[in-house]
C-alpha positions, 0 to 999 in steps of 0.5 A: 500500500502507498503512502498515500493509502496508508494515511488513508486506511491509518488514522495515525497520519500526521500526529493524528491520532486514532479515535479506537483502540488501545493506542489512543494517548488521551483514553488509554496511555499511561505512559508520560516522557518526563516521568520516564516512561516510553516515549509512544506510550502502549497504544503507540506499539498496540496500533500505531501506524507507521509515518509514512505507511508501512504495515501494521506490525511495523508501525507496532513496534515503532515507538516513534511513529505518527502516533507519537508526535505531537500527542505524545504530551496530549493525554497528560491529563486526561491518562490519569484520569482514566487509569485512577493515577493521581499523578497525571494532569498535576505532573503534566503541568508541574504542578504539586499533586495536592489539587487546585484546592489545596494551595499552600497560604500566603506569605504573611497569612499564617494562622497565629499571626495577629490582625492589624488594627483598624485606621483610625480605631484606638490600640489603648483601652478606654479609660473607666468613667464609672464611679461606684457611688456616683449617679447614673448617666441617664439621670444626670442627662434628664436633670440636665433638661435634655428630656425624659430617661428614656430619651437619655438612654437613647442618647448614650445607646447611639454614642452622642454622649462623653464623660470626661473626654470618653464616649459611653454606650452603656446604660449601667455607667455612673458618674459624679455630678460635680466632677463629672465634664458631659459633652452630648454632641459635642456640646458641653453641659452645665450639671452644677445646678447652683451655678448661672449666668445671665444675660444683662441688656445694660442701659446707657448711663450705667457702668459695668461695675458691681459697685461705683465709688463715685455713687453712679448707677452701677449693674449691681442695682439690675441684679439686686434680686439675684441671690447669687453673687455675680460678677461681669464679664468684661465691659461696656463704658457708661456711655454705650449699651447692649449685651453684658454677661453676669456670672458665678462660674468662676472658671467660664468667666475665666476662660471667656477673659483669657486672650487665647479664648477671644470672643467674637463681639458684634456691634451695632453703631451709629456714627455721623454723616455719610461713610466713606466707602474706603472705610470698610477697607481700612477696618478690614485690614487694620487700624492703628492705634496708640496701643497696637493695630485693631483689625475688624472681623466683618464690617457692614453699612446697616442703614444710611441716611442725609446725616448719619450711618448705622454700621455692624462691626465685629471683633475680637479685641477686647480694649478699652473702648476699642469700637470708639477709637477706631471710628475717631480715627478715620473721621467718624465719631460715634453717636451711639453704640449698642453691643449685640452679640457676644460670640454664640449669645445674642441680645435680642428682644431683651428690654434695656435693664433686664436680664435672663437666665442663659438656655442650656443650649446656648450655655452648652455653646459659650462653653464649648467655645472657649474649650470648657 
């Protein structure tokens, strides 16, 4: 037979390699070259055809013939599966006889080693706030005024309330009243019932003195009904009006007249003739003093009339008659002057010689904001 009819008749061929019979490499080989066995495998020299015709036997015991070639390495996996071997489809791809499934851990993930913090989250243990004798959390919120326990309660379970710096969630904390500092939502509460501060709408005429040697009308007279003994903090000249605070914490007044902790104080004044609009520029950059450059922090024309203007100004400064001089600086002297705000704590409605109670609301801001 030609070698034309012998690729017909075999299925040997080229590399081909045939669909029945004991030489097929991918159902019936066991052998592999790289573990050292024969380079044809069994079907190989069961059936083989030889390369380029030839009878049958011959291509028998042709262990290189076509049935070799490239389907040497093709039954790698497929002829462990079908003698059970357990070497096959690992070995044919160098790959450990483990399986997929059981690859070795990774560097760094061994099983003992410990897990890395979370970003942000604390390694040191949280500090203890309860005292034993003390009084519960939820208690001393509702005496606070900031409703009922339930509604306490709530507010420790969702984490909005500190003491002492350290945020609590259990219900069961105790803590001391008179010690204790409580922050809820960052806001800072006032647990010491006998303290208080007021807000005073002093009248022009009246000096911002809890006595006067001179026998002048003094804001010890606004207060008389008061059985706290108070104090001011700051001041305003007898000539102006507005917004004084008067207090028994020692330690708020301390804080609010600290220079680290200036407070913001808003003006509303009233000065002669048209201003200038050069004017706001040069508050906003700064005015010179005998004592130092004053600068505003905000400056604004309220209202302008034939022959005066009502100007806000905000600052920071807290000098003796620091408004006054820097308008008499730059031509304009003041007619009136009525302090409206100081930092979170508003004048408002407040009638000239009366006084109220600050909210806990806007104690709990004041407070807050020179870092009590």
């Amino acid at each position: 037979m030609s070698s034309k009819d012998g690729r017909r008749s075999g299925d040997g061929g080229r590399g081909r390699t045939p669909r029945d019979g004991a030489g097929d490499a991918r159902r019936g080989g066991n052998g592999d070259a790289r573990r050292g066995g024969p380079r044809g495998g069994d079907g190989a020299r069961a059936g083989g055809t030889p390369r380029r015709g030839g009878s049958s036997a011959q291509g028998s015991s042709a262990g290189r013939g076509a049935g070799e070639g490239r389907e040497q390495g093709a039954g790698r996996g497929q002829a462990a599966r079908a003698t059970g071997a357990g070497r096959g489809a690992a070995a044919g791809r160098g790959r450990p006889a483990a399986g997929r499934g059981t690859s070795a851990p990774r560097a760094g993930q061994a099983a003992g080693r410990p897990r890395r913090p979370v970003r942000g989250q604390s390694t040191e243990p949280q500090r203890d706030v309860h005292v034993e004798d003390g009084v519960r959390l939820q208690k001393v919120l509702a005496s606070a005024g900031l409703g009922s326990r339930r509604a306490c309660e709530d507010l420790i379970a969702q984490g909005r309330v500190e003491v002492d710096g350290v945020r609590v969630t259990e219900l069961g904390v105790r803590v001391d009243p008179a010690r204790a500092v409580v922050h809820v939502d960052g806001m800072r509460l006032q647990l010491d019932s006998s303290r208080v501060t007021l807000a005073l709408n002093k009248p022009r005429g009246v000096v911002s003195t809890m006595h006067d040697p001179d026998g002048r009308p003094s804001i010890a007279e606004l207060v008389a009904d008061r059985p706290e003994r108070l104090f001011h903090v700051g001041r305003l000249d007898a000539d102006s009006e507005g917004l004084l605070l008067l207090t028994n914490d020692g330690e708020l007044a301390n804080h609010l007249a600290h220079p680290s902790h200036e407070v913001a104080k808003t003006y509303l004044v009233t000065v002669r003739g048209k201003v200038a609009g050069n004017v706001a520029n040069k508050f906003l950059h700064g005015i010179e003093l005998e004592d130092g450059v004053v600068q505003a922090d905000a400056y604004r024309v309220v209202d302008q009339v034939a022959d005066q203007t009502m100007i806000e100004v905000v600052l920071h400064s807290g000098r003796n008659r620091v408004v006054r001089r820097m308008f008499e600086e730059v031509g304009y002297p003041v007619t009136r002057l009525v302090r409206t705000r100081i930092g979170p704590i508003a004048l408002g409605n407040l009638r000239p010689g009366t006084t109220r109670v600050l909210g806990r609301t806007e104690l709990g801001t004041l407070m807050a904001g020179v870092g009590l």
